[in-house]
N, C-alpha and C positions, 0 to 999 in steps of 0.2 A: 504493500500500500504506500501512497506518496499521500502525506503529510503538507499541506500548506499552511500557512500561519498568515493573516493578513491585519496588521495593526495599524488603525486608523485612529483619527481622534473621539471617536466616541466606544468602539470596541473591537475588541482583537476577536479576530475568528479563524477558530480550527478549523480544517475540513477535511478530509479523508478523501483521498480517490481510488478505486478498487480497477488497476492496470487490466484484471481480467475480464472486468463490464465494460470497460470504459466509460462506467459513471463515478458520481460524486452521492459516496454514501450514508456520510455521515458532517454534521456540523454543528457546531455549539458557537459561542461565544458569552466573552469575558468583558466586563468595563477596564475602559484602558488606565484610568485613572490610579497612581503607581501603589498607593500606601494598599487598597482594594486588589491592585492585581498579584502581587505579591501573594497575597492570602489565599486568594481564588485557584491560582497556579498550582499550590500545592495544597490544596482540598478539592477543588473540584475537576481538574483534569484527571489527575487518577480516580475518580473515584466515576468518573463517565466512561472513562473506558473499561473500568470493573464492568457497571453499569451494561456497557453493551457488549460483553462479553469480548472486549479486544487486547488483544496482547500485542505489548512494547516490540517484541522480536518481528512483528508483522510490518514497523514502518520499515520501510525499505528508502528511502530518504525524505530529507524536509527541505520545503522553499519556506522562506521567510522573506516578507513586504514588508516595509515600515515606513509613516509620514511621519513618526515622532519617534525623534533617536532617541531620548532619555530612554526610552524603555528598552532598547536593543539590548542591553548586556543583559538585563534582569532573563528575558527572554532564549538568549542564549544561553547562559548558563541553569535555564531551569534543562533546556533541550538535552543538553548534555550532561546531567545531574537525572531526569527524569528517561528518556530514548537513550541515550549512549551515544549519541551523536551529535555535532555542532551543525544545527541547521545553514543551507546555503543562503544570504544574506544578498540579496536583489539590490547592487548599488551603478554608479554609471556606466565602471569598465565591465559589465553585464551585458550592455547595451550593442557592442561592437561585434558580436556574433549573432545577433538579430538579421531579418528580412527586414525589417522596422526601423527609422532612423529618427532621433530627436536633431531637433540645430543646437540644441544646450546641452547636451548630456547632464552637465551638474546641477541643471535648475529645473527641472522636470519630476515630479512625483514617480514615484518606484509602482505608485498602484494605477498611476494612469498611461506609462508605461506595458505594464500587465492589462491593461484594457486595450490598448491599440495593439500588442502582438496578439492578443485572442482572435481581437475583431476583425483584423487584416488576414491573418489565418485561416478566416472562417470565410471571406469574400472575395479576398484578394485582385481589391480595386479600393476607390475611393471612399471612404465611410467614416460618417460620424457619432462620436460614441458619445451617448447622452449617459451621464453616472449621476445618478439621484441620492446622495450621500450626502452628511454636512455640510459641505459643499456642492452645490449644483455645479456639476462642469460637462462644455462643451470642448469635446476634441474633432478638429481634422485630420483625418490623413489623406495623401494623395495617391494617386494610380502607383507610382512609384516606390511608397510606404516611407515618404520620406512625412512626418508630423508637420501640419502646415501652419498649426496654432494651437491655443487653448482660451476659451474666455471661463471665467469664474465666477459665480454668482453663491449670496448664500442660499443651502440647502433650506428645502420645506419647514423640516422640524427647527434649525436653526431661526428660521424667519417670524415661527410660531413664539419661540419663547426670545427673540427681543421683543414681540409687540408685548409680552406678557409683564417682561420684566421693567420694562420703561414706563408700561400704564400702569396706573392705579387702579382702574376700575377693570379692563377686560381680563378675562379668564384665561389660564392657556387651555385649547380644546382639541377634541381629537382630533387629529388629520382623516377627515371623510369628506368624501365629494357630495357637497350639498345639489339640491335640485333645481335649483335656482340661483342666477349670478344674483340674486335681489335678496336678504338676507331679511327675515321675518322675525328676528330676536337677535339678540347677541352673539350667541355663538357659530347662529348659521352666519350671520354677518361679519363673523371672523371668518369663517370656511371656507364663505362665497370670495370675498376680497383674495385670502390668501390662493385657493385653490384655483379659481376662474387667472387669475391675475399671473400667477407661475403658468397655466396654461399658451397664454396668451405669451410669456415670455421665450417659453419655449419654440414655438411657430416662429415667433419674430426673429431669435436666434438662429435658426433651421434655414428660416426664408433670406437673413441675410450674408450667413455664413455659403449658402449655394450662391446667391448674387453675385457678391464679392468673386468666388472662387472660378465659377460658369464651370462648374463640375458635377455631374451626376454622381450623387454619393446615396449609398443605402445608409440607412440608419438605427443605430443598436441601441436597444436602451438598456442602461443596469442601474444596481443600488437595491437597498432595500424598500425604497419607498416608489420605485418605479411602475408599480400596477397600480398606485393611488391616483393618479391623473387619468381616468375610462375613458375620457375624452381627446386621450391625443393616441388612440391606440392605431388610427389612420396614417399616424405621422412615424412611427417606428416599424422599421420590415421584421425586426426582431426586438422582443424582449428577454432577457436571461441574465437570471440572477445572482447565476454562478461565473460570471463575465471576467472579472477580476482574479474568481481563484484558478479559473482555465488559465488565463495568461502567466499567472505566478506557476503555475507547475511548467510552461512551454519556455519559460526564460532560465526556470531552474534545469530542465531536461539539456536545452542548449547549450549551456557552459556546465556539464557535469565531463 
């Protein structure tokens, strides 16, 4: 089994890929936050693969992703304290054995990296990978596979809890596509603004990112909040939410 580890700013997540399916069978995650992940590491990974009945001798390697290097050691030394092994650590000279090409190698995210070698892999032409993460990010690639750009917005939940934390009176509420852009109470009128409104930004991004480029790109969506927007399911040819951790195992496979 190969082992991916994908540590973002709001949770690291395990995943399990089973070489014989060639699916992804398994997956948990931890909050990234350090004093909490420390504790989680060493109670709740072992005790989930008790849980599902798996055993340490079955990984057969680990990729590791990471946007927040404080936590890199902690992570690696649980790896090879807990597996017996120092997981493979996704950084720029990574990059150079790719089909996929950044113009920065050292300013470019390890997990949106892992999202363009998936994507380009999977289509191998022009496409843009929409990631519904903390971050909302747009990437392009080109025919070429060379990365044509990235623009950044903040993610859903992120945008949920500044309007929370800066008002007084609105609620934070749950990310659900209300029925109406007109909002009949408070919360739907949270829902409606935030959810219609990301909608809208995303087409605008889409429509101006093909403009600018005058390139027929298909379009990928991932993240975990990527099925919450029903209404832009016209605009992506694919949704998949294992988008990230496919790429982290195809960069790690690469330079082994």
């Amino acid at each position: 089994m190969f082992l991916a580890i994908d540590a973002g700013n709001s949770n690291v997540v395990f995943a399990l890929f089973d070489s014989k399916s060639g699916k992804w069978t398994n997956q948990f995650r931890l909050e990234t936050k350090t004093p909490k992940l420390i504790s989680q590491l060493s109670k709740k990974v072992p005790l989930y693969f008790l849980e599902h009945d798996i055993h340490v001798s079955q990984i057969e390697k680990i990729g590791f992703s990471s946007v927040v290097p404080e936590i890199n050691g902690i992570i690696e030394q649980f790896c090879e304290s807990f597996f017996g092994q120092a997981p493979y650590l996704i950084q720029p000279k990574s990059f150079s054995k790719l089909p996929v090409k950044p113009v920065r190698p050292n300013e470019i995210g390890s997990d949106l990296m892992c999202n363009v070698m998936a994507a380009y892999s999977r289509v191998s032409g022009p496409v843009i990978i929409v990631d519904f993460g903390t971050a909302l990010t747009f990437t392009a690639v080109g025919q070429d596979g060379l990365i044509l750009g990235v623009s950044i917005a903040p993610g859903l939940q992120t945008a949920i809890k500044a309007l929370f934390m800066n008002t007084s009176k609105l609620p934070e509420v749950e990310l659900k596509m209300p029925e109406s852009a007109l909002g009949k109470n408070t919360i739907h009128a949270i829902q409606a603004g935030i959810l219609y409104g990301y909608t809208g930004l995303v087409k605008g991004m889409l429509e101006a990112i093909r403009k600018e480029t005058q390139l027929d790109f298909k379009v990928i969506a991932t993240g975990g909040l990527s099925s919450i927007l029903t209404n832009l399911e016209e605009e992506f040819d694919v949704v998949d939410r294992n988008l990230t951790l496919e790429g982290l195992r195809l960069i790690t496979e690469a330079n082994s």
